[in-house]
N, C-alpha and C positions, 0 to 999 in steps of 0.2 A: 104813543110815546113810549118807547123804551128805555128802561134806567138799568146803566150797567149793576148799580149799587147792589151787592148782594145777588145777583138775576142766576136762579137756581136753586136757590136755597131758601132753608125757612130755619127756625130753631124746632120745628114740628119733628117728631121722630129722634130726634137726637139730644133731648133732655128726659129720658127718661130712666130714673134708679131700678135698677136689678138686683140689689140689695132685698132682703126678706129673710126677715128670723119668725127661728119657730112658732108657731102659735101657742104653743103651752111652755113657752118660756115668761117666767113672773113680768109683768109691766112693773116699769120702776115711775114712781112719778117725775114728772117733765122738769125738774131742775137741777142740772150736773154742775158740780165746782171741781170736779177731779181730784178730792184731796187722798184718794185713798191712794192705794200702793199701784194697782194695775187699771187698765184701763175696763168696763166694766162690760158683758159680754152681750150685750144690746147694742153697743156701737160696731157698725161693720161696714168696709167699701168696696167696691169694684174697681179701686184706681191699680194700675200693674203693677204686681210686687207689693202690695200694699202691705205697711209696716203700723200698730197700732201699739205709741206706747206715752206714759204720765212721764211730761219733763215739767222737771224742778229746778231748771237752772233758773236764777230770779226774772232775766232778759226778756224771757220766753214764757212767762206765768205773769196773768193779767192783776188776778186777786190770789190774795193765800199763798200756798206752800205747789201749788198743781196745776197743769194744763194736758189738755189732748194732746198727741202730738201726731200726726198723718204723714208718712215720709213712703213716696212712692218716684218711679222712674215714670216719665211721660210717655205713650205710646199717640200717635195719629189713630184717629176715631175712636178713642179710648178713654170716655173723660173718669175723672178722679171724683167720684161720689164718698159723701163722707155720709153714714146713717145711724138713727136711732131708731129703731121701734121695737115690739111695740113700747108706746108711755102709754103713762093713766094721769089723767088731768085732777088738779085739786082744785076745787073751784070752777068760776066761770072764767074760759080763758079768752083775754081780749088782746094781748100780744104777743108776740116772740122777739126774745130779745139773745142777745149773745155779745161775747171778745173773740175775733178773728185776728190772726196777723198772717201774712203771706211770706215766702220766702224771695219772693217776685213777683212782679205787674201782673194783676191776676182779674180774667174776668169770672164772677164771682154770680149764683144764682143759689139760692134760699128758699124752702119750701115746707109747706105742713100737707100731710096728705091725712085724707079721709080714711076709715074703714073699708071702704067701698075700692078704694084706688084713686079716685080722684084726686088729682094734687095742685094746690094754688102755690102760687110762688113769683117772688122779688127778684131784683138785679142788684148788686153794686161793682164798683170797682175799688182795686187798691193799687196802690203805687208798690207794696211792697216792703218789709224792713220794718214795721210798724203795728201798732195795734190800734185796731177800730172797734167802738162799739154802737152793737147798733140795735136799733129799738123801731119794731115796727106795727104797729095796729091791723091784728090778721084782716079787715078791714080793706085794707090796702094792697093784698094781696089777689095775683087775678087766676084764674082757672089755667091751667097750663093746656098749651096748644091740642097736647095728645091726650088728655083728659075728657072724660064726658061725667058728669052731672047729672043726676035727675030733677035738682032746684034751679043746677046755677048758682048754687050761692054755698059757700064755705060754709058748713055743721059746724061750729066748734064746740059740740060734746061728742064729735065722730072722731076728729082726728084723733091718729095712732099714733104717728112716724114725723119725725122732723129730717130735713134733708138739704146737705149744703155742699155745692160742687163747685168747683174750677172748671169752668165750659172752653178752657183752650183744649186746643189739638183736636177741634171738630175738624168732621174729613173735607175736603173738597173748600170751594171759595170761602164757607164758614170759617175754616182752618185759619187762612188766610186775614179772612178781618179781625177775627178777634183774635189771634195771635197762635201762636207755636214754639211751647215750651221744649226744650233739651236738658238733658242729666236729670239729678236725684232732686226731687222737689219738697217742701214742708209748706205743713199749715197746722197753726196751733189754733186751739179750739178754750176760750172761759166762760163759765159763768153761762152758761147755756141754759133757757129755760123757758118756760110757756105760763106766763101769770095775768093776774085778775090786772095786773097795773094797765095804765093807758100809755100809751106811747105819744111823744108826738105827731100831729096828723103832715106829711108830705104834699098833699090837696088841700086847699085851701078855698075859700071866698074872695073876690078883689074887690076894690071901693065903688065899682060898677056890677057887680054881680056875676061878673066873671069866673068861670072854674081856673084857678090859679094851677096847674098837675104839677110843675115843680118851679120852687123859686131857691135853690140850689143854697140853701141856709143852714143844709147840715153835713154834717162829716158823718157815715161814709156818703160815697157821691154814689144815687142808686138808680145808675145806668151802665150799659158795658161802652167799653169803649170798642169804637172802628176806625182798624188802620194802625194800630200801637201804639195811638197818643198818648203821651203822661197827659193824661186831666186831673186839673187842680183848682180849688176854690183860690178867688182873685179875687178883688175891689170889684164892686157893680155899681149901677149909675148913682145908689143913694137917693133919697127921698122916699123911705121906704122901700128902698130893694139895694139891701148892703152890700148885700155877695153875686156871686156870679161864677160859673166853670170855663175854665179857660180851655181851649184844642190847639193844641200846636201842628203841624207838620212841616215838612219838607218836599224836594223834588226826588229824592232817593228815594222814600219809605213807599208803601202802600198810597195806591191811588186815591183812596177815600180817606178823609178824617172827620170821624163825627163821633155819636152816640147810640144806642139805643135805649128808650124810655119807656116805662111800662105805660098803658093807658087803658089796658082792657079791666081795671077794674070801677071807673066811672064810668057812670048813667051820660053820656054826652047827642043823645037822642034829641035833643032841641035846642041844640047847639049848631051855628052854621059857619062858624072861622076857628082857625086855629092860629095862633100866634106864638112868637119867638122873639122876644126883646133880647137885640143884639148889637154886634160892637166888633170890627173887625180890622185890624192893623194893618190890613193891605188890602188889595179890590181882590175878591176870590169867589166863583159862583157855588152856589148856596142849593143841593138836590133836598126835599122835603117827600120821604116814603113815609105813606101810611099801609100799616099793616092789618088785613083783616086774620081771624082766626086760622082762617081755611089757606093761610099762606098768600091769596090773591095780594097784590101792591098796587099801591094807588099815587102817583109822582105828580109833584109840579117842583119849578124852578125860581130861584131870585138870584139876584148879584149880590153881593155883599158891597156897601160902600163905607169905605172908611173915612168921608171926608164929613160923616152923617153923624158922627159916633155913636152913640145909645140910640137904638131906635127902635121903634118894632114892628118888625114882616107880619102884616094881619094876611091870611090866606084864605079865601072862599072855601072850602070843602066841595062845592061845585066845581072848581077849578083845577083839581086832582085827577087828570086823567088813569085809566089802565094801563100798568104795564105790561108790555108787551109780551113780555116772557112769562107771564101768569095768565091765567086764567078765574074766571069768576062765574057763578052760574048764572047770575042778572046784569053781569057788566057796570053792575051801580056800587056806589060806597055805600056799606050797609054801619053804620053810625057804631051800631049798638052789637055790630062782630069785630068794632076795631079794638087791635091790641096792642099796639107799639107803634112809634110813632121815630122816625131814624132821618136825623138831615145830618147831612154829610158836606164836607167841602172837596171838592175837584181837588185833591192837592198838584197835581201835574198840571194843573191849569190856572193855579192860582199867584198871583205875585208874590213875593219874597221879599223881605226886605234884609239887612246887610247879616251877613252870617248864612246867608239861602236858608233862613227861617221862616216863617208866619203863622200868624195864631189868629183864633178867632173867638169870641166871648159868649156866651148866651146865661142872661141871669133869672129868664122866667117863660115859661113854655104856660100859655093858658087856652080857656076855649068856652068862646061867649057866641 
């Protein structure tokens, strides 16, 4: 089984920060508000032309008098790396939290790296024009592609460096899904810091004992999007699951319109379904890629019906053939090397309904 989705590419290789300060330059501890005058000389990027400077316009400042501000020109295969390091932690650190706002539809990746190199890292999206906060349990963070570990498991008295990028203008079909920025770009940065607080948890427990990975209940939405979608939280079925992400597309835009979800930070080793409680306004078929570490994909298909409305695709994990354009060393789904989890809708093959639109809903991705 061949799945065009993505077929060539991985995010491996091309998430990774080239950023590096000196080693005897002072660690400042891990919580920036920006209020001083410049920006401070442990933040540093790799994005082209990159410009580092404290705005004060009210707009563009989350809290206080100050914000980061990152203003760089977009290059293809050039991504815009925003970095800190090294910090020095105060306490026990159990989250990372930050104020982001984009200056456009941005896919967005988040990370704390070890002493060692090793670096764990988030997804989200933003629509843009706006400020998001977001708050996430190092926890919930999973080992990055190009990473090796000697546990497995995120230090958090090791991490140095936090690190937060806009992953458009990757080269080749990447490019393509996740988008392709033009002209001068901004990203503001508040309230940026690494503390003892708990975040809330994104995984959950269901009323059956279900790993719940996302029930789309918070702002920001933390997955990328594929195909250019604006994704936006919507009405979900209720009875306990209020909200929901919506995926729009068209017959114009990009072939695929879907997501991608982090997963390689759950234990899902005796787990044998994955599910996707969904809801879609027109009949549009439904690709479901599972991602192992090693890049190998693992595809199966459904329809979408809309005459069903709330419902939810339970999927065997047995039922996920190889794709073809990958490779694996055992040919099998290895549970406990999966990292993302990416369905997508055909849009060139989906129904439209009047305006040549269509969307399609998903309010909870689990796995029992």
């Amino acid at each position: 089984m061949r799945s065009p989705v993505l077929a060539g590419w991985s995010l491996a290789a091309l998430l990774l920060s080239a950023v590096h300060v000196p080693a005897d330059q002072p660690a400042p501890v891990a919580h920036f508000d920006f209020e001083q005058a410049e920006p401070a000389a442990c933040w540093t990027s790799t994005a082209h032309e990159a410009k580092l400077a404290i705005s004060n316009e009210p707009e563009l400042v989350r809290n206080g008098t100050g914000a980061l501000q990152l203003t760089w020109t977009p290059l293809d295969g050039r991504l815009a790396f925003l970095e800190l390091g090294p910090v020095a932690l105060a306490g026990r650190a159990r989250s990372l939290s930050l104020s982001i706002r984009m200056s456009e539809p941005s896919p967005l990746m988040y990370a704390v790296r070890e002493s060692d190199g090793s670096e764990y890292q988030g997804y989200m999206y933003t629509p843009g024009g706006r400020w998001h906060d977001l708050a996430v349990d190092l926890d919930e963070l999973m080992l990055s592609e190009v990473s090796h570990d000697e546990n497995g498991r995120l230090d958090v008295g090791e991490i140095n460096a936090i690190v937060v990028a806009d992953i458009s203008n990757l080269p080749g079909e990447a490019g393509k899904s996740l988008g392709i920025k033009h002209g001068e770009q901004h990203m503001w940065l508040d309230d940026v810091a690494i503390s003892e607080r708990l975040a809330p948890h994104r995984s959950t427990r269901g009323p059956e004992g279900e790993i719940i990975i996302d029930d789309f209940d918070y702002d920001p939405l933390r997955c990328l999007p594929i195909g250019g979608p604006t994704l936006e939280l919507a009405a979900g079925p209720g009875g306990g699951d209020p909200s929901a992400m919506r995926v729009g597309y068209d017959h114009e835009g990009y072939r695929w319109a879907g997501f991608v979800a982090a997963v390689g930070y759950l234990n899902l080793a005796d787990c044998t379904q994955i599910g996707l409680r969904v809801q879609a306004d027109c009949e549009a078929p439904l690709t479901v890629v599972l991602e192992e570490r090693d890049g190998s994909k693992y595809v199966t298909r459904h329809r979408l019906d809309p005459a069903a409305g709330w419902y939810d695709v339970a999927l065997d994990f047995a039922c996920f053939k190889l794709d073809d354009a990958t490779q694996d060393e055992n040919g099998h789904l290895d549970l406990d090397q999966l990292r993302v989890i990416i369905p997508v809708v055909n849009a060139h093959r989906a129904q439209v309904g009047e305006g040549g639109a269509g969307a399609w809903l998903v309010s909870r991705i689990w796995c029992r």
